[in-house]
C-alpha positions as CSV (number, residue, x, y, z in Angstrom):
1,X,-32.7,-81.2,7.9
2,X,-35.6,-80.1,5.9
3,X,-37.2,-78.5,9.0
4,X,-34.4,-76.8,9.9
5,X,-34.0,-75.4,6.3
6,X,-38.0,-74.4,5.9
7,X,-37.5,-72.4,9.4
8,X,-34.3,-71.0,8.4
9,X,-36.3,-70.1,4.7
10,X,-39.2,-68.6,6.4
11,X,-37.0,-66.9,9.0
12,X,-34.9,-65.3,6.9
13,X,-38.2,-63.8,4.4
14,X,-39.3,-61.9,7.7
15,X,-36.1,-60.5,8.0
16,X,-35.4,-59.2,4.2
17,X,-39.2,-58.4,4.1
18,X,-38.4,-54.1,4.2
19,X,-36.0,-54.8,1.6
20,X,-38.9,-57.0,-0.2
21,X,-41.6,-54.1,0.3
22,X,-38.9,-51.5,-1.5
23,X,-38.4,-54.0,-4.6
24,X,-42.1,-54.9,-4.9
25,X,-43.3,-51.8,-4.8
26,X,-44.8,-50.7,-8.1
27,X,-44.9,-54.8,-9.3
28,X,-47.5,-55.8,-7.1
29,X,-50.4,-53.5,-5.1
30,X,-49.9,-52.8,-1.7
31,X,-52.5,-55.2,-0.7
32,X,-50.7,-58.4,-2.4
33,X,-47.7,-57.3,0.0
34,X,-49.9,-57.1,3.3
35,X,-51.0,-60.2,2.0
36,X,-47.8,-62.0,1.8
37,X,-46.7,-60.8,5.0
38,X,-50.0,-62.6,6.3
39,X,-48.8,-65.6,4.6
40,X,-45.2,-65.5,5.6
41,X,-46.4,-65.2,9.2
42,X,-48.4,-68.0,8.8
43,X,-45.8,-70.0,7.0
44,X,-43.4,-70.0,10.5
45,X,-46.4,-70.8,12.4
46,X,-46.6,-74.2,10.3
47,X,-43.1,-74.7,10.3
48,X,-43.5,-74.6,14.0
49,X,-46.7,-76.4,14.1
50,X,-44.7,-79.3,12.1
51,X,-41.5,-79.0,14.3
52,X,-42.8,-78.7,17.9
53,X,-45.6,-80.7,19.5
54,X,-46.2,-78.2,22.2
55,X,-48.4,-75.6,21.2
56,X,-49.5,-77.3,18.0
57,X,-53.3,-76.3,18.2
58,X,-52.6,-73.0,19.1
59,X,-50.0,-72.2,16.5
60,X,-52.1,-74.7,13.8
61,X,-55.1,-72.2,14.5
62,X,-53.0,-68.6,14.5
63,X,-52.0,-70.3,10.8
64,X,-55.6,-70.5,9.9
65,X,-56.4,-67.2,10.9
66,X,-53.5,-65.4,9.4
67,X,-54.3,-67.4,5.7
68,X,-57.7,-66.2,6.3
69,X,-56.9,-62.8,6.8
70,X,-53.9,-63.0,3.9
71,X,-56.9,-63.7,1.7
72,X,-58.9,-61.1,3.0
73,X,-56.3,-58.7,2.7
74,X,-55.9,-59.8,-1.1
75,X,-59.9,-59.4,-2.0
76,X,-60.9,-56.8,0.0
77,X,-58.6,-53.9,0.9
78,X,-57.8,-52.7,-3.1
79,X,-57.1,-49.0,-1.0
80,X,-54.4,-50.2,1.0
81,X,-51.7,-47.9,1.3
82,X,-48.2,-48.9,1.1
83,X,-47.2,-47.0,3.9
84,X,-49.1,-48.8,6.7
85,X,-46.6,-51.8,5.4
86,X,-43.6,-49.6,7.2
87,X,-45.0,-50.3,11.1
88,X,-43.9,-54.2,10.2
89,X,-40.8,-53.0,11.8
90,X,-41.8,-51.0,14.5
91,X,-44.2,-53.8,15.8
92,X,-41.9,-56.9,15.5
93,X,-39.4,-55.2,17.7
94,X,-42.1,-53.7,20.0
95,X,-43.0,-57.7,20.0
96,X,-39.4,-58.4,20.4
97,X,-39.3,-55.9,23.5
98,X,-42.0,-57.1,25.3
99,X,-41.2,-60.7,25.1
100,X,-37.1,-59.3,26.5
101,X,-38.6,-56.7,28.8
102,X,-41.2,-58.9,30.5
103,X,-39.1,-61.7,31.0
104,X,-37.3,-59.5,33.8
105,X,-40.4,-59.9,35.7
106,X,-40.3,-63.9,35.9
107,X,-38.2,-65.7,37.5
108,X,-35.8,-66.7,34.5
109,X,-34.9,-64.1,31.8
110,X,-35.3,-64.7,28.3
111,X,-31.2,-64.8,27.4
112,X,-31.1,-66.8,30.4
113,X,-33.3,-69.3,29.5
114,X,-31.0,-69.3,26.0
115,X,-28.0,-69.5,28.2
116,X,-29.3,-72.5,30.3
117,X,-29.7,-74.7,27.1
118,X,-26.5,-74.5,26.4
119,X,-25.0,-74.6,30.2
120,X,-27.7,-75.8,32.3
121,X,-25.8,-75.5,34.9
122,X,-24.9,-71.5,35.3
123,X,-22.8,-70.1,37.7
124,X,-24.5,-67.0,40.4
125,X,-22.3,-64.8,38.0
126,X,-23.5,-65.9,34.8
127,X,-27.2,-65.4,36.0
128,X,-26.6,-62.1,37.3
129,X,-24.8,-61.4,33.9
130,X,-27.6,-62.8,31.7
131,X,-30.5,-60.5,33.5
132,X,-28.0,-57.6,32.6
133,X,-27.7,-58.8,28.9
134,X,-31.6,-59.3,28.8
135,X,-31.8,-55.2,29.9
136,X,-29.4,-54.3,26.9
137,X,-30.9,-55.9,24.7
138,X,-34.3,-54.5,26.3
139,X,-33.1,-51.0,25.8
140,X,-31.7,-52.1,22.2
141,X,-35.3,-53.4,20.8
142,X,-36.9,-50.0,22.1
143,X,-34.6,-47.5,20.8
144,X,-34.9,-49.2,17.8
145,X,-38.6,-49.7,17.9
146,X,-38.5,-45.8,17.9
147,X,-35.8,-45.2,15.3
148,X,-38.7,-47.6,13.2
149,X,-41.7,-45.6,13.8
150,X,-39.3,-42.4,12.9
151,X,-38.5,-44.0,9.6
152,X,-42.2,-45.1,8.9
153,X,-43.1,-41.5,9.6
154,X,-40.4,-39.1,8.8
155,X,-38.4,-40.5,6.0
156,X,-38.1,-41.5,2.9
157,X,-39.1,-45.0,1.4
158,X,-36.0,-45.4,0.4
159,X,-34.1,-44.5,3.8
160,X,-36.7,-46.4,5.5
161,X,-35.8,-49.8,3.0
162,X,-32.3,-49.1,3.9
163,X,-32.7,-48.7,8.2
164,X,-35.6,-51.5,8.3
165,X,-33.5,-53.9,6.0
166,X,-30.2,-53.3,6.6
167,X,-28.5,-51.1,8.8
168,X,-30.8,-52.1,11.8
169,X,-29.2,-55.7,11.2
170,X,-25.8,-54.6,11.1
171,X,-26.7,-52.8,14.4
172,X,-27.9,-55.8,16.2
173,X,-24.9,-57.8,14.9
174,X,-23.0,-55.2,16.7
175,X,-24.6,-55.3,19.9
176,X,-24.3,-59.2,19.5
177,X,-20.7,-59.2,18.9
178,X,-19.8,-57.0,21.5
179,X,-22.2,-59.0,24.2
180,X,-20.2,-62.1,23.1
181,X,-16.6,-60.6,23.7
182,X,-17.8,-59.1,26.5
183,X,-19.3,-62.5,27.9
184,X,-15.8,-64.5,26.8
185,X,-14.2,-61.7,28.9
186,X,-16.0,-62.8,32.0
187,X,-16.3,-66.2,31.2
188,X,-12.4,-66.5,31.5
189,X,-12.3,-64.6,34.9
190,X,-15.0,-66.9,36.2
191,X,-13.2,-69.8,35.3
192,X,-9.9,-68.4,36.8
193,X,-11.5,-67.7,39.8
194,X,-12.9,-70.9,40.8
């Protein structure tokens, strides 16, 4: 339980972090923020490190170096500019992309591989439906990956707070909810078919 709740916790600091950024600012130098980015980073990276045996070495040592760089961060860049803090965005879902996108190229896509932990045993239709879900949500991550880099560039801190921190969440929750009516859709002519 307390596993669960430490990934959950560090999960959910990633997410608000834009918000965080727009609160922080003017309380602590934009150096202390890069800093505690490094650190949150390297908190889910121990979390994981605790939770998982695979990868533990690599994952232990990723920690490491993000402390070490938090630190760094901290001491040594006192010029840091606040706005290099507004690519966070624009990088975790060009991360997000390329993990999606990539996955196309293997032999089980990523929402596949999702799907198959809950029904291991998938039907031609449902694999076929999965590669096409791992495309939307391809296409999703890199439109928004754009819209990001527009905000970090072209907007205000305020508007960028608001797209990074909010509104880009309700959009995803969108595209999640209509994936899963559209996938309960199916599902049921599937089912009726066989």
């Amino acid at each position: 339980m307390l596993r669960v709740l430490l990934k959950l916790l560090v999960a959910g600091a990633l997410l608000i972090y834009p918000i965080a950024v727009y609160f922080a600012d003017g309380h602590l130098a934009p150096n202390q923020l890069l800093g505690g980015l490094f650190l949150l980073l390297a908190g889910r990276l121990l979390v994981l490190v605790w939770i998982k045996r695979e990868h533990r070495l690599r994952n232990g040592l990723l920690a490491a170096a993000l402390i070490v760089a938090a630190v760094l961060a901290i001491i040594l860049f006192s010029s840091f500019q606040i706005d290099w803090l507004r690519f966070y965005p624009t990088v975790f879902n060009m991360a997000a992309f390329a993990v999606f996108f990539t996955s196309l190229f293997t032999g089980m896509p990523v929402v596949e591989r999702m799907a198959r932990l809950v029904h291991p045993d998938l039907p031609p239709q449902a694999v076929t439906y999965t590669r096409r879900v791992t495309w939307v949500w391809s296409v999703v991550l890199l439109l928004n990956s754009f819209v990001s880099l527009y905000t970090a560039f072209g907007t205000s801190f305020q508007f960028w707070s608001l797209y990074n921190g909010v509104i880009m969440y309700v959009i995803f929750g969108a595209v999640f909810v209509i994936e899963y009516l559209v996938r309960t859709y199916f599902r049921r002519k599937w089912e009726a078919a066989s």
